[in-house]
N, C-alpha and C positions, 0 to 999 in steps of 0.2 A: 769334474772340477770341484775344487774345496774352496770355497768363500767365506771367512772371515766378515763379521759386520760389525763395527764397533762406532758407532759415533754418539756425540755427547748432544742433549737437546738444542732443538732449535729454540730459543727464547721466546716465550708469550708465542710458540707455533706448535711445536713435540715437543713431548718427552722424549730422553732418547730411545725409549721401549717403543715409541709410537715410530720417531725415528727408522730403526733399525728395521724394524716389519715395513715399512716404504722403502726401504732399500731391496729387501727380499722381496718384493713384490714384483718389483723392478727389472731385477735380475730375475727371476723364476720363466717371468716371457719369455724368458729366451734360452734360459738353462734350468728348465720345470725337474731336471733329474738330481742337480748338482748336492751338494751336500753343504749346506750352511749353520754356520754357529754364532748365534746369535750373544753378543755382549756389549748390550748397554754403558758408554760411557760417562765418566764425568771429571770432574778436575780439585776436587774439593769444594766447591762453589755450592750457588744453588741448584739444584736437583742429583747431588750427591747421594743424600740417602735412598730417592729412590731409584737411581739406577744401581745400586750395589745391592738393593732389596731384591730388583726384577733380573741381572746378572746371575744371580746365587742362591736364588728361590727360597728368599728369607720371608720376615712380615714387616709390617709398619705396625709401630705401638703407639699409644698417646698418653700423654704424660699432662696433669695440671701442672701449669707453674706461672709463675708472675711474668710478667712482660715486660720491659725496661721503665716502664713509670712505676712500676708493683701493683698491676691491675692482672686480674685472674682470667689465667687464656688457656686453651688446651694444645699443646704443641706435639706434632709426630714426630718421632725417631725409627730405625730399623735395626732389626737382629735380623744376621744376616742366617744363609742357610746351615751354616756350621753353629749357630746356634749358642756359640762363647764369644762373638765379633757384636758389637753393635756399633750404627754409625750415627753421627749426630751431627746438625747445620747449627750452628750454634745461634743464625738468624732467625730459625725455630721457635725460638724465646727471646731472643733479643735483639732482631732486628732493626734496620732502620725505618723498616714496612710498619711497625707500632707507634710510629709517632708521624705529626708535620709538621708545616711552619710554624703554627704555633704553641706546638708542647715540644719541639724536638728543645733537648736540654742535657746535655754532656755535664753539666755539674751534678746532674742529680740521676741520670739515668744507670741503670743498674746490671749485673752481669749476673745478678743471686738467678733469675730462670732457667738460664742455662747451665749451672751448678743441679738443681733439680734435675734437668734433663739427666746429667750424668748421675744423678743419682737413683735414677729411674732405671737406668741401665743396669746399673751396678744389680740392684734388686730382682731384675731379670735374669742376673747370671755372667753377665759379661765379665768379661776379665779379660778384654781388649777392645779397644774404644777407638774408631776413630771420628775426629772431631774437626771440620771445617769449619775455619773462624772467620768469614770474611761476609760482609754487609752488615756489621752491626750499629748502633743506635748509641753506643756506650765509652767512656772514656775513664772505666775506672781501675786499669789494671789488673781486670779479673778478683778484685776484692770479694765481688757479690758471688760468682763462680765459688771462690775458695769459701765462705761464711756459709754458704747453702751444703755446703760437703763439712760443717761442724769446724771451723776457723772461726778462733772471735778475735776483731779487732778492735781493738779499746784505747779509750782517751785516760788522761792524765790520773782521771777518778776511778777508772777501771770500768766504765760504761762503754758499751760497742757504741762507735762513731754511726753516724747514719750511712745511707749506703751511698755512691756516687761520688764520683772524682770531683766534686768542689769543698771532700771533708776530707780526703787521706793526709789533709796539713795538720788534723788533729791526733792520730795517730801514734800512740807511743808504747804498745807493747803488740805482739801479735803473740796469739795463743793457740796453738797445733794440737794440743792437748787433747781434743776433742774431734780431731778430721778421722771421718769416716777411716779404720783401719782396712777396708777391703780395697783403699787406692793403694797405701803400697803394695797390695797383688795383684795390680792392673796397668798392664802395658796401655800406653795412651801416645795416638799417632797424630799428629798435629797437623791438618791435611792445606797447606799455606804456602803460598809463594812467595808472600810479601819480605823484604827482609831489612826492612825498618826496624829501627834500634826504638826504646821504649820514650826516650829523650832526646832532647835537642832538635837543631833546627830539622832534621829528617824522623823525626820521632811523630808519637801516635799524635801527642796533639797539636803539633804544628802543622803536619800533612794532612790529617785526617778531620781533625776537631772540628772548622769549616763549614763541611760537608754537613754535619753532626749538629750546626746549628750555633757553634762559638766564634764570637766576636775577638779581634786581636787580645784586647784585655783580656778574655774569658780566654785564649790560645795560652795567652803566660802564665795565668792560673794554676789550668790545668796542667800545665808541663811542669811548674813549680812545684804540682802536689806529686805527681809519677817521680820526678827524681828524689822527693822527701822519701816516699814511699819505697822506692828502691833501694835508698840508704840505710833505711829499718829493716828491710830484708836480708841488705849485707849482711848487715850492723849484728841482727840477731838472730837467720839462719845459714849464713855464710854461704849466699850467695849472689850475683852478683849480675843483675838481668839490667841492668840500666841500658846497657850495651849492646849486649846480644844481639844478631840478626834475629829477626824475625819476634823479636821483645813486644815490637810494635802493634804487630798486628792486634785488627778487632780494638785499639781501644786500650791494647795493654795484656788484652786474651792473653794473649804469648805468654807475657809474662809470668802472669799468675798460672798460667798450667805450668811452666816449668818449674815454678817457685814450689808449689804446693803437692804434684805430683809426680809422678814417673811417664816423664812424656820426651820425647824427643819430635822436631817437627823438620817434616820431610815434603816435598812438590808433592803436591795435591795428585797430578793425575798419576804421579810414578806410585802413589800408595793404592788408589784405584786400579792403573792396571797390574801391581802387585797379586790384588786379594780377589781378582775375577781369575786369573792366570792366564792373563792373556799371550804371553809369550808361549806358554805352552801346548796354549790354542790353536797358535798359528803358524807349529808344525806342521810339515806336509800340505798348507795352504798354496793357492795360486792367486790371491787375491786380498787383498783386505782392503774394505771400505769403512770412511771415517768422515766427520763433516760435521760443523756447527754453521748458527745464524750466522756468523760472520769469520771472513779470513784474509789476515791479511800478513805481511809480514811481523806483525807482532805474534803473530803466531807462533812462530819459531821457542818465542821468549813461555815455556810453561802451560801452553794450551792445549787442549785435549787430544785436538787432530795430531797435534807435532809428538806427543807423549804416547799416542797409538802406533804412529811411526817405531819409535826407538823399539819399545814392546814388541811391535810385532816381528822388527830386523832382528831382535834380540834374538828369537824364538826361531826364524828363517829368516836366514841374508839375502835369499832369492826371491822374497814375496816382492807384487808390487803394490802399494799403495795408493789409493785415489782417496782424492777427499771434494763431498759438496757443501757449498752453501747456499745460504740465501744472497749473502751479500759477499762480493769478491773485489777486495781492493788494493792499496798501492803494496806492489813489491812484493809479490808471491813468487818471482823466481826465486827468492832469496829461498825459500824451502826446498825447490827441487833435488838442492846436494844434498842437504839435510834428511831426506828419507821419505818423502813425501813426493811421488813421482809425475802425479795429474790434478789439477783443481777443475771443477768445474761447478758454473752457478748452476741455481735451479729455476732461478724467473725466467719465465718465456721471453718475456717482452715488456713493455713500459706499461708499468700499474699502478695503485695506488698499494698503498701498505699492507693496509684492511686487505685488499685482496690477495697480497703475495701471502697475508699471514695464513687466510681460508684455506687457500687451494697448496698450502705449502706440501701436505703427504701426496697429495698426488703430481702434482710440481716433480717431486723429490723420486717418486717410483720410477715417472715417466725421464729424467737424468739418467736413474739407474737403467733403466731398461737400453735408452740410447748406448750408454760407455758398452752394454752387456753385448750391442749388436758388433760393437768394434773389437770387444775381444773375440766373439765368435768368428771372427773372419781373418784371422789368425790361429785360432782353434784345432 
């Protein structure tokens, strides 16, 4: 038997490296001979860089950089095993986890740490990036991003504007003059499902802003400054992201890596199971297992288990697919056609949280081990 293991962490339970080894655990009771390949998932989210670090037998590196108020934090990133790939959480630096209710601030919060991040990579060698943008803290269009990578944006006087989407209204030349020359030699993969345009009512600060800590006034604000700011980008590098799917994300993220570099931005887990290979993997397989904290019919819509799926049919039309979780909810037949052949939970029985989160790897072997006794009796 050839087993396939790919599932993406369980939230606040595994990693999916933690993951994955409870699944082989699982399985091994009962097929201690089999041959298993182990590949860590994820989606572009959080825990992206280290399952493409422990997938591809990369490292994790750390990086100083400012964190969305411009307070000094140490943030990790990974080079993965090929050693030209590095991958970056853009939350890393500028999440929404650096601020609260009472500092959280979309007018003033910044994207320049993550801009370091990537410049950190660069410095390591990379010369392919990929960059999940999603949890962030920031609503500036990626200004702080592009300024940390040698972009200056200046006011009327010729003074760089402060950082933070409550000044892009001042805004009147942008200056490339000075962007790091080793991004036009760097492929940059934009690892995002979102595909919210940068403006308007489904844009970054109407949807997002909120969240983010902006009041309806402070929502028009900042949307007033993203389309000023998109119009100067037309206006004077001829292009044209106001629009754009996926402009939105992060804050504006989107936008600014497309503006400023060589990026195109593709589903988070399809770049994942791209750069593990997993379709290749799952050659001559009879099995692949896959499974997050939670599934349910939105799973279908870009999520890790559903993106293991496609990967693995890709790679073999005959594998079958199972996927667990912790939590199993409305309208999971809706996957079955879709490529995803079995769910099942991993909580015994009626618990508290605390507990399903403790005993989740061994919850999770003990699932695996069960489905392992039903394939073996077919076997």
């Amino acid at each position: 038997m050839k087993f396939v293991i790919a599932p993406d962490s369980f939230k606040n339970c595994m990693t999916a490296r933690e993951a994955a080894e409870a699944i082989r655990a699982g399985l091994a009771a009962v097929f201690p001979e089999a041959e298993y390949v182990m590949v860590p998932m994820a989606d572009g989210g959080e825990g992206t860089v280290q399952s493409l670090v422990d997938a591809t037998g990369g490292s994790l590196r750390h990086a100083d950089v400012l964190d969305p108020l411009q307070r000094s934090t140490r943030a990790a990133y990974g080079v993965l095993g090929s050693g030209n790939t590095a991958v970056i959480e853009m939350a890393a630096a500028s999440g929404i986890q650096f601020v609260d209710d009472s500092t959280k601030n979309p007018l003033v919060t910044t994207t320049y740490g993550t801009g370091q991040l990537i410049k950190a990579a660069l410095d390591d060698g990379a010369r392919r990036i990929i960059i999940g943008i999603g949890g962030s803290a920031t609503n500036d269009g990626g200004a702080g991003m592009a300024e940390a990578l040698g972009v200056r944006f200046l006011d009327a006087d010729g003074n760089p504007i402060p950082r933070g989407g409550g000044f892009l209204n001042r805004l009147v030349t942008i200056d490339s003059s000075g962007l790091d020359p080793r991004i036009a030699e760097t492929e940059i993969l934009i690892a995002s499902d979102v595909t919210n345009p940068l403006v308007g009512p489904k844009g970054a600060s109407a949807v997002f802003g909120p969240q983010k800590g902006a009041a309806p006034d402070m929502v028009r604000q900042l949307d007033a400054n993203l389309a000023y700011y998109a119009a100067i980008i037309n206006d004077q590098l001829g292009l044209d992201v106001a629009h754009t799917p996926g402009a939105g994300a992060a804050g504006g993220l989107g936008a600014g890596l497309l503006a400023f570099t060589k990026s195109q931005m593709r589903s988070g887990v399809k770049i994942v199971s791209e750069t593990v290979g997993l379709a290749a993997k799952s050659k001559g397989a009879d099995y692949c297992f896959t499974g997050e904290g939670g599934i349910d019919f939105q799973t279908q819509y870009g999520k890790t288990p559903m993106g293991v799926a496609q990967a693995a049919h890709q790679g073999n039309p005959d594998i079958g697919v199972i996927a667990f979780a912790g939590y199993v909810g409305e309208g999971i037949d809706q996957l079955y056609g879709l490529g995803i052949d079995a769910v099942f939970g991993i909580v015994p029985g009626a618990v508290t949280l605390d507990k399903a989160l403790a005993d989740g790897p061994a919850n999770l072997a003990r699932a695996a081990e069960n489905v392992a006794r039903l394939i073996a009796l077919r076997a």
